[in-house]
N, CA, C and O atoms as a printed pandas DataFrame, in Angstrom:
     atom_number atom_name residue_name chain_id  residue_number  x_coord  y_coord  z_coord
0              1         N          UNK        A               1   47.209  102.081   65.799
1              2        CA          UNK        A               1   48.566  101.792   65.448
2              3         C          UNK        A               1   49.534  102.710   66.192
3              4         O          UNK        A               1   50.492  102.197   66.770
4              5         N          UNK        A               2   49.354  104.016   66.217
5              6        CA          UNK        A               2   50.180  104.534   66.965
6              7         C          UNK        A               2   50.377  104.438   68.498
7              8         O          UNK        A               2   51.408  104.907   68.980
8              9         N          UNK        A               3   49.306  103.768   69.411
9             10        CA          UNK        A               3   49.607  103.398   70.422
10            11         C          UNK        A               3   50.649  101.950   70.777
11            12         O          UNK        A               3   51.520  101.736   71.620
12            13         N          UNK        A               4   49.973  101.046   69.536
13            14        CA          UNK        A               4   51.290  100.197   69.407
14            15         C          UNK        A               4   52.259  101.159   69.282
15            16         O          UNK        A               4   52.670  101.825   70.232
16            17         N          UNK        A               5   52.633  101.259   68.173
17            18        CA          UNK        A               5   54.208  101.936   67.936
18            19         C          UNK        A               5   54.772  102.422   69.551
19            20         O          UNK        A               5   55.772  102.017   70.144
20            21         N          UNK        A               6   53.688  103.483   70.024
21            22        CA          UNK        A               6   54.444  104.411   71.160
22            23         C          UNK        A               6   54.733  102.861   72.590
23            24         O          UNK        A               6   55.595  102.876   73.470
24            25         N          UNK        A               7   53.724  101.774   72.343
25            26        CA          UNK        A               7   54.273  100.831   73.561
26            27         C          UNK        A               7   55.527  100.481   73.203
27            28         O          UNK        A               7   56.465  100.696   73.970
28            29         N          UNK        A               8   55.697   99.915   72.028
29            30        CA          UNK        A               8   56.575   98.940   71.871
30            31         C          UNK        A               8   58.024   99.867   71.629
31            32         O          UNK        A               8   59.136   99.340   71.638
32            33         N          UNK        A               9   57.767  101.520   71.387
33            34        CA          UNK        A               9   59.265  102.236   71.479
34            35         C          UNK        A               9   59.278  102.408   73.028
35            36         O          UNK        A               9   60.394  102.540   73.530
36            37         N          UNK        A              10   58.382  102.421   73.716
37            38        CA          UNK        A              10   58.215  103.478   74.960
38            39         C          UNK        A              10   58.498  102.661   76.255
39            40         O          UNK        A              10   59.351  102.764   77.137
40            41         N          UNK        A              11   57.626  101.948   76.071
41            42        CA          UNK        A              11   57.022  100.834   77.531
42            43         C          UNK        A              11   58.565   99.864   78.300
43            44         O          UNK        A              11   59.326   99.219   77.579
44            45         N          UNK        A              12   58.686   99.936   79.351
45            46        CA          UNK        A              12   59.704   99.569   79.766
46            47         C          UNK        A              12   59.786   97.880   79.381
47            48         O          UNK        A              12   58.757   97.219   79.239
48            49         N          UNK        A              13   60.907   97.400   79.263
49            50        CA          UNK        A              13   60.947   96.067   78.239
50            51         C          UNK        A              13   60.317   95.024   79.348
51            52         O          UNK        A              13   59.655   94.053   78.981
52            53         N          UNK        A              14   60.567   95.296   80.674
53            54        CA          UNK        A              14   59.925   94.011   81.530
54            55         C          UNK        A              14   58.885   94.271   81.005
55            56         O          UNK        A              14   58.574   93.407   80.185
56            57         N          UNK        A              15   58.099   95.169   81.105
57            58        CA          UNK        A              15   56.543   95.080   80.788
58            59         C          UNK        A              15   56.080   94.326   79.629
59            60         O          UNK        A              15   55.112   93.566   79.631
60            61         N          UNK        A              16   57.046   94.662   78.365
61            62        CA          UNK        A              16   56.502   93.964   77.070
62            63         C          UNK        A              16   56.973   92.423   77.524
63            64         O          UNK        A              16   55.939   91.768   77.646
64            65         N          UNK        A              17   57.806   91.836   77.734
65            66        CA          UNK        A              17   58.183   90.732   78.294
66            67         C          UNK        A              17   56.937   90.143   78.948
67            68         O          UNK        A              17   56.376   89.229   78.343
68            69         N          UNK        A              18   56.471   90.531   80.038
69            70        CA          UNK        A              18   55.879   90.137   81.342
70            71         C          UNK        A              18   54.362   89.949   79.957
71            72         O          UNK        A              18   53.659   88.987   80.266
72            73         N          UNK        A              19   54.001   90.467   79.016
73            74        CA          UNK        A              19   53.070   90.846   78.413
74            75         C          UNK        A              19   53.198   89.628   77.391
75            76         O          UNK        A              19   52.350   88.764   77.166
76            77         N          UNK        A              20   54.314   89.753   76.894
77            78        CA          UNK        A              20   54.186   88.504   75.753
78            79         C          UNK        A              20   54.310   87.298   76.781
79            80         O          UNK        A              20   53.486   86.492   76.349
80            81         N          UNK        A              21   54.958   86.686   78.029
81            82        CA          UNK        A              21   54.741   85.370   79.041
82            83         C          UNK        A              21   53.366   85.186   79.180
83            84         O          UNK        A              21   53.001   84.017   79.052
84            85         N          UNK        A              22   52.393   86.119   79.436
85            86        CA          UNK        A              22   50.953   86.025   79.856
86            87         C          UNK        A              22   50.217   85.843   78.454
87            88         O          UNK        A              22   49.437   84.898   78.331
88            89         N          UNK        A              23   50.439   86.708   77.405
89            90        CA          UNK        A              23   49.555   86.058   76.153
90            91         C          UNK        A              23   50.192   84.794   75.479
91            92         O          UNK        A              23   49.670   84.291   74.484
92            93         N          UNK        A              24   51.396   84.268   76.079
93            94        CA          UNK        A              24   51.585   82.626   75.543
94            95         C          UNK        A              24   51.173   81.986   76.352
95            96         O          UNK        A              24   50.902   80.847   75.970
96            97         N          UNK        A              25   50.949   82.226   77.539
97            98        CA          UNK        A              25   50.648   81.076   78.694
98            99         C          UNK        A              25   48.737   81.405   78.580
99           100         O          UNK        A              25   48.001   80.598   79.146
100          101         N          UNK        A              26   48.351   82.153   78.113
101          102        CA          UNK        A              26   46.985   82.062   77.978
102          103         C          UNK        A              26   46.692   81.830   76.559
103          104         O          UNK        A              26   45.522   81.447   76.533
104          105         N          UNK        A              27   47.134   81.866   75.435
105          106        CA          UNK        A              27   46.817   81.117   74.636
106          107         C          UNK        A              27   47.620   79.205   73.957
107          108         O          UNK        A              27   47.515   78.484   72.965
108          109         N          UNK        A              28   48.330   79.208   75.241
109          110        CA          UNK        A              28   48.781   78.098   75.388
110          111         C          UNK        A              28   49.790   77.825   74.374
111          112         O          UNK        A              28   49.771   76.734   73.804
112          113         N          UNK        A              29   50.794   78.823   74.047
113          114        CA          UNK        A              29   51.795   78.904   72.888
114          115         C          UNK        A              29   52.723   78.858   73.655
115          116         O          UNK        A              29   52.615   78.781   74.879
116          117         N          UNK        A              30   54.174   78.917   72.765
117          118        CA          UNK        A              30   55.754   78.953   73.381
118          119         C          UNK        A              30   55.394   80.828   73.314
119          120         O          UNK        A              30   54.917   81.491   72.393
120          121         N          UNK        A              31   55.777   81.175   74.455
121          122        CA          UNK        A              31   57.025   82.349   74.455
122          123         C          UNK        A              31   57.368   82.967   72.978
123          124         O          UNK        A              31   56.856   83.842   72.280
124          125         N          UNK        A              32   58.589   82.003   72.831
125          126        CA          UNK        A              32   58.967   82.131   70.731
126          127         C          UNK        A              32   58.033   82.265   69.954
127          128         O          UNK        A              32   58.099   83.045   69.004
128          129         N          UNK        A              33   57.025   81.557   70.204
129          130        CA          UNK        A              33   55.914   82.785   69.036
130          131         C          UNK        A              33   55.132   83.642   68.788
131          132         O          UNK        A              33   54.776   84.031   67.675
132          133         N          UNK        A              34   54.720   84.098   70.083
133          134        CA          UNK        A              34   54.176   86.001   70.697
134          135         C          UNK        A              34   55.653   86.381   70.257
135          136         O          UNK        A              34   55.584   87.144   69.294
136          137         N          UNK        A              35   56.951   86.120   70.620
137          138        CA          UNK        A              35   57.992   87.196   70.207
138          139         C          UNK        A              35   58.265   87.402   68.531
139          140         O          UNK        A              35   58.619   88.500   68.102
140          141         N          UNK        A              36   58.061   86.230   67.637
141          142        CA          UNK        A              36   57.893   86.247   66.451
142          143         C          UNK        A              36   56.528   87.085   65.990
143          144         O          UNK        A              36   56.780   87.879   65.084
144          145         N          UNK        A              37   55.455   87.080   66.322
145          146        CA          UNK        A              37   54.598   88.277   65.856
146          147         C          UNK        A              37   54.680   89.820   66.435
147          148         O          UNK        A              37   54.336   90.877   65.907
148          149         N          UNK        A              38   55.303   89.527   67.795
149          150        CA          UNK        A              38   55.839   90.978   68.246
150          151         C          UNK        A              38   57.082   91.731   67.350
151          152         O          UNK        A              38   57.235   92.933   67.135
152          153         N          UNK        A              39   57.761   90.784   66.989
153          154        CA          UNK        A              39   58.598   91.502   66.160
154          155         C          UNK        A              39   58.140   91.869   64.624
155          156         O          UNK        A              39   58.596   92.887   64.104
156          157         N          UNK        A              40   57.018   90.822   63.743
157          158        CA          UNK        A              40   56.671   90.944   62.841
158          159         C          UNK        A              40   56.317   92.767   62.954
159          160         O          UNK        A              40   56.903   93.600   62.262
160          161         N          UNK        A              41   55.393   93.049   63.835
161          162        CA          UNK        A              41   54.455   93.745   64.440
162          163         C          UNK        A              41   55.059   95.463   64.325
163          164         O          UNK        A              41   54.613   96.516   63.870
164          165         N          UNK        A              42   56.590   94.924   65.170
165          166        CA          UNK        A              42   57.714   96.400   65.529
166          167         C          UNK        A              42   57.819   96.543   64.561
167          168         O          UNK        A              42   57.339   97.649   64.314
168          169         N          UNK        A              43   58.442   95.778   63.085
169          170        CA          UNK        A              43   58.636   96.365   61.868
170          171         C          UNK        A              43   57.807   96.474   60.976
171          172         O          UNK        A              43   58.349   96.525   59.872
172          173         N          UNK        A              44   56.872   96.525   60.952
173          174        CA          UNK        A              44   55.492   96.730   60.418
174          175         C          UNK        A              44   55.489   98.331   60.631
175          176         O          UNK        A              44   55.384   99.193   59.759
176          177         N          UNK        A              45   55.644   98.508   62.131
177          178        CA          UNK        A              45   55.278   99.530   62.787
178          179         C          UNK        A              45   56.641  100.503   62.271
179          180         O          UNK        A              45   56.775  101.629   62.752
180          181         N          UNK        A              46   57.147  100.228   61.749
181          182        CA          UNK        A              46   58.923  100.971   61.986
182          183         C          UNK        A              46   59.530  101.266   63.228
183          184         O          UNK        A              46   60.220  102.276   63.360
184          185         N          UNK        A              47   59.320  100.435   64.188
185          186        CA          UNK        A              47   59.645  100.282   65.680
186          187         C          UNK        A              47   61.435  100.667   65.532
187          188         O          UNK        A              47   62.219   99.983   64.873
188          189         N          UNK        A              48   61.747  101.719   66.195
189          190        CA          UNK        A              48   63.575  102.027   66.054
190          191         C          UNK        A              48   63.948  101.391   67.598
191          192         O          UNK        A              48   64.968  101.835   68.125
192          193         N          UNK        A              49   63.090  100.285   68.395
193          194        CA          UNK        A              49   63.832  100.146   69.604
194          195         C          UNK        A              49   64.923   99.220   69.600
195          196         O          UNK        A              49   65.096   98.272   68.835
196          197         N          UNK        A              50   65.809   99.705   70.778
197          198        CA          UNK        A              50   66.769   98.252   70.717
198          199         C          UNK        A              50   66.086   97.434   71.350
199          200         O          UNK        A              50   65.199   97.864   72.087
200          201         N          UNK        A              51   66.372   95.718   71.203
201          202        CA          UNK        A              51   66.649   95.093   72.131
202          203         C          UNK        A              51   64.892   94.216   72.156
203          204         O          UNK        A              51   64.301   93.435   72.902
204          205         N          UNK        A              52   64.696   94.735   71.223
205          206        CA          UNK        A              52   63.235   93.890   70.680
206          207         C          UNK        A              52   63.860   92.468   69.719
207          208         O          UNK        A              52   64.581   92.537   68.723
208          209         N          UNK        A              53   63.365   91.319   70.330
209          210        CA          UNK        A              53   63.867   90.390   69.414
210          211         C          UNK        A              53   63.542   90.358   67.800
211          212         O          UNK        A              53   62.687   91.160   67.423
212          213         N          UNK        A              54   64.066   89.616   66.944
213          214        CA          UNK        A              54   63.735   90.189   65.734
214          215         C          UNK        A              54   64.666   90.846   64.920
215          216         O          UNK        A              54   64.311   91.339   63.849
């Protein structure tokens, strides 16, 4: 968990981006719903970033 937490405060946003395009296009989902569990995920985590959808 804390390596989540430290990506999703830390990791430059193309990367999480570029990250959620590749796990929807490989599990054959929209975009919109890797960002709906990514965000579930940040506040789970108590994620303080900006600019995370959600």
């Amino acid at each position: 968990m804390a390596h989540l937490t430290h990506l999703l405060d830390e990791a430059p946003l193309p990367i999480i981006v570029m990250a959620v395009k590749e796990a929807a296009s490989h599990e054959h989902v929209l975009p919109r719903q890797v960002w709906r569990n990514v965000a579930k995920l940040a506040k789970s985590l108590a994620v303080h970033r900006k600019g995370l959808p959600g």
